[in-house]
N, C-alpha and C positions, 0 to 999 in steps of 0.2 A: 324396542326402538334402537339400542345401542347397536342388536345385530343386524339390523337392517340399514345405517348408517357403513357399519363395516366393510357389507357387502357391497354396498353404493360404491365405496371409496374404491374397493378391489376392483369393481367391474370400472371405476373410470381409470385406474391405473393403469390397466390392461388395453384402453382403448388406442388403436392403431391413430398415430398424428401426435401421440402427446411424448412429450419429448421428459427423460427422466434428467432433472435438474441436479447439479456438483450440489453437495451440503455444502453450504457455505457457515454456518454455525460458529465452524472454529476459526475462520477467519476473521468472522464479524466481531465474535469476542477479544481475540489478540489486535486484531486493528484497534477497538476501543483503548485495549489497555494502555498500547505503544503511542498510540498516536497523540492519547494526554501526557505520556514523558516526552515526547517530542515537541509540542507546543508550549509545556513547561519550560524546556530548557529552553525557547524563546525568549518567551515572556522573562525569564532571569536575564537572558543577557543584553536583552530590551531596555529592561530596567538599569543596568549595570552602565550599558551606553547614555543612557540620560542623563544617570551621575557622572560621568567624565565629561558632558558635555555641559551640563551646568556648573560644574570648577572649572570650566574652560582649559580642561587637558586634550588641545587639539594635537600633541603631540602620539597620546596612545589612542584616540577618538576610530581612528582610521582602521586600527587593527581589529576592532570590535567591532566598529562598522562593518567591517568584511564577514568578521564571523556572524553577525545577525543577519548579513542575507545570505550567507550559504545557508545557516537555520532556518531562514524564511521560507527558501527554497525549497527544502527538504519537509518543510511541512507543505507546501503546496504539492508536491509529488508524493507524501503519504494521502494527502487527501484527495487527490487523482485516482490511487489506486483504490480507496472507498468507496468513491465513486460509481466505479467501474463494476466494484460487486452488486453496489446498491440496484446499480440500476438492472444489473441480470437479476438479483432477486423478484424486483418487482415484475417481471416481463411472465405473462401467462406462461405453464407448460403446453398449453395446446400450439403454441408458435414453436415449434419445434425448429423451423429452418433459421430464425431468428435466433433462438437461445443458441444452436449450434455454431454458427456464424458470432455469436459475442462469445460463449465460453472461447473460439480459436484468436478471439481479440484480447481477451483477457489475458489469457494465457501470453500470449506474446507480451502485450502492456504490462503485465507485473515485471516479465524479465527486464523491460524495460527499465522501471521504472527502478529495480533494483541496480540497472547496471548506471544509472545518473543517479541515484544516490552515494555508489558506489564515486562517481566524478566528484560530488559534492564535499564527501569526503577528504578527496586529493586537495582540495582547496583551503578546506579547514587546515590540513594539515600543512599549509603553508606557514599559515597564521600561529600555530600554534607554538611554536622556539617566538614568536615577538610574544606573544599575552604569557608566558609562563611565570612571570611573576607576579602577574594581577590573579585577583579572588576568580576571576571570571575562567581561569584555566580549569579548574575545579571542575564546573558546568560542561566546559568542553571534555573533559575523557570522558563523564559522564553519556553526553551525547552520544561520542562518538561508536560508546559500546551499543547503545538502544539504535544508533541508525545502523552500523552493521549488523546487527539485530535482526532488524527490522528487514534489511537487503534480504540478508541470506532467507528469512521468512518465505518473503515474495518471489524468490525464486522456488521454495519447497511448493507453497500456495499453488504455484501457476499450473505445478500438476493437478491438481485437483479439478483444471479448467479440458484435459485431454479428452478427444472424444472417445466415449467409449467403442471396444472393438465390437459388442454386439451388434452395435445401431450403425457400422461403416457397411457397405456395399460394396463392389468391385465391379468396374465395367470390364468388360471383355477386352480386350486386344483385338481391335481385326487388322489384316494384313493388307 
């Protein structure tokens, strides 16, 4: 039974139309990992702004305000990029023209995605000489290592989205 399963899988491998899909494995695992320290440090400075907002310190409110939606943002653009694999995983390999056309989406999208994390960054680090004497600076180097992290990741990842040179074709030149 085992060997006739095997064979199945080999003969549908082989069959012309089906398009061979990126292992996405190691992505979906480090997306997991990062993406819970990413939302953590939210949630911290989430929390952190409630407290100055309930002592009614409108004077530092502001600067952690800032840093919570650059954090928000940068988790809305990790989870963009999850997305973006999710959805190629799901997608048949027999849609060949489809996977090929999102893996060249991907690909591009992650650089993307790194390079406004990469902005997100610029901003935090605005903020970050005004919060250096609050508990909440702490959370921010923190961050800031797991989001450039994270960037430089999603640029290594977006290779993994290249079509391979087996499966290109070349048209001819005519004159």
């Amino acid at each position: 039974m085992t060997f006739i399963l095997v064979v199945g899988l080999c003969l549908v491998a082989t069959v012309p139309g089906l398009a061979a899909k990126a292992d996405t494995k190691t992505f979906n695992a480090y997306y997991a990992s990062q993406s819970a320290k990413i939302y953590d440090h939210l949630l911290k400075v989430a929390d952190y702004y409630t407290s100055l907002t309930k002592e009614g310190n409108s004077e530092r409110v502001k600067d952690v305000l800032a840093l919570r939606a650059s954090l928000a943002a940068c988790w809305e653009l990790v989870l963009n990029a999850g997305d973006m694999v999710y959805i190629y995983d799901t997608l048949d390999p027999g849609c060949s023209g489809a996977l090929t056309q999102l893996a060249a989406m991907i690909k591009t999208g992650l650089g993307t995605v790194a390079g406004k994390l990469d902005k997100e960054l610029q901003w935090m680090r605005l903020v970050e000489k005004n919060v250096a004497d609050l508990p909440v600076s702490v959370e921010l180097s923190q961050s800031f290592r797991d989001i450039e992290a994270m960037a430089a990741y999603f640029r290594t990842a977006a290779q993994t989205f290249e079509p391979s040179a087996a499966g290109e074709t070349r048209q001819s030149v005519h004159k």
